[in-house]
N, C-alpha and C positions, 0 to 999 in steps of 0.2 A: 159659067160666067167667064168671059177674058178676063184677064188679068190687070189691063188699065179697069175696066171698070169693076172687079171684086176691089182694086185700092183705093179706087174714089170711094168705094162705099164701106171700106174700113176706115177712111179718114174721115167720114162722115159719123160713124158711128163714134171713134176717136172724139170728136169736138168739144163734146162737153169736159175732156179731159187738160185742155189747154188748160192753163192758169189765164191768160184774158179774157174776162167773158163767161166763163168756163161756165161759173153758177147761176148764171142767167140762161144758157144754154139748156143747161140741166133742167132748169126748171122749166120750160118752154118743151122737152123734146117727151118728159111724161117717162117715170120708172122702168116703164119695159126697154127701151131703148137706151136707155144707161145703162141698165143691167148687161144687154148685151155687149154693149161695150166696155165695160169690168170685164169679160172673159177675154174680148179682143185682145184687150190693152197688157194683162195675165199671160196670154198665148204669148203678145210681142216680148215679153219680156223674161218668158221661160225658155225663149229657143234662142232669144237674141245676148243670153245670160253669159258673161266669157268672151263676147266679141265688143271690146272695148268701142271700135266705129257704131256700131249699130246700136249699143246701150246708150252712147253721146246722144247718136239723133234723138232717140225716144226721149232723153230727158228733157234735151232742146226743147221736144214741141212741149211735152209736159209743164214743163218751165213757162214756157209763150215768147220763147229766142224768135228772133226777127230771123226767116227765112225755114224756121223749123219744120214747118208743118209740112214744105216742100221738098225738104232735104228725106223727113221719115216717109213721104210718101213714095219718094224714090226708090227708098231705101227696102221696100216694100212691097215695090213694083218689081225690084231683083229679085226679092226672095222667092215670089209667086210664079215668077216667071220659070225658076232654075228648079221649084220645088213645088210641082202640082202635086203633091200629096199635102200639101203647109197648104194650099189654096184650099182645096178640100176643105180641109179641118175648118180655115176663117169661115168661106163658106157656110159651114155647119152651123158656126157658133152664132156668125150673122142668122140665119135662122132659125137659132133657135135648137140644132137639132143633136141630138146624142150621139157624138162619136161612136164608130165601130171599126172595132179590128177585128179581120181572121188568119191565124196563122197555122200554116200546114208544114209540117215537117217531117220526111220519109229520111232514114239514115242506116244506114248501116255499117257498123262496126269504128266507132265513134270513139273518142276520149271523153270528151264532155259537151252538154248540149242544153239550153237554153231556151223555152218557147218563148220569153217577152222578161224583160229588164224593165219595168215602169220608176223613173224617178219620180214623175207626179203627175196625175191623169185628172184632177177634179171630178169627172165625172166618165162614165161610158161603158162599152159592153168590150172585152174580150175573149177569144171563142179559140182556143186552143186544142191543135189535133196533132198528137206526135203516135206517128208509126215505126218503132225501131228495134233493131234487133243489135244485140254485142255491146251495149252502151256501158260505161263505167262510173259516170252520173250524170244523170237527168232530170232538169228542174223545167217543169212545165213553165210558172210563173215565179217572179220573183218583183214582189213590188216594195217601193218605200212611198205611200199614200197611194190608194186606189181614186176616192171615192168619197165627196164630203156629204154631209147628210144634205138633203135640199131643203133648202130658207124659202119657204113659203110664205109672202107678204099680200096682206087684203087685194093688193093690186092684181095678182097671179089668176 
């Protein structure tokens, strides 16, 4: 999907998170379509964590600021734009589907070496291949939260 239209369709999914409207939204768009946009909204807020400009607009729209919704869409349009692997993931989450990583790493004669640093993944598959030789420490994985159990509701 391009990029203007994976952000129209994050800010659509976004909508019932305005504060105008918001719960009249919700109730109109039906569980599954919230839920997916609980991840969205999670994703914007884990990568945008630290960059004071980009955590304002999410609040802005959250909030229901006059001009917000257009300012995060922007703001959203960069990220996707500079960061097709962030596209990816929305992507994914819009439908629905379970991240996957695989990482291959051939080394030799190393200091120290790292297959994946997860600060926090909610949910997904990683697929770890280290081929190395002389290494003096080697940590395949090293996570802080992998993996929440999945909330399974009548709706599902």
């Amino acid at each position: 999907m391009d990029p203007i239209s994976l952000a129209t369709s994050v800010m659509a999914a976004l909508a019932p998170y305005a504060v105008k409207g918001g719960e009249a939204v919700a109730a109109e768009l039906g569980k599954k379509t919230v839920a997916g946009g609980a991840k969205v909204l999670k994703a914007l807020w884990t990568r945008w964590r630290g960059d004071p400009d980009r955590e304002a607009r999410l609040k802005a729209f959250v909030e229901g600021a006059e001009g917000g919704s257009e300012e995060l869409k922007l703001a959203i349009l960069a990220d996707l734009t500079s960061h097709p692997t962030f596209a990816d993931t929305l992507s994914g989450l819009l439908a629905n589907e379970i991240p996957k990583t695989s990482i291959e790493q051939i080394a030799e004669d190393v200091e120290n070496m790292t297959g994946a640093e997860v600060a926090e993944m909610i949910r997904g598959n990683i697929t770890i291949k280290q081929n190395v030789k002389q290494v003096k420490s080697l940590t395949g994985l090293r996570v802080g939260t992998f993996g929440a159990p999945s909330k399974k509701t009548s709706s599902d």
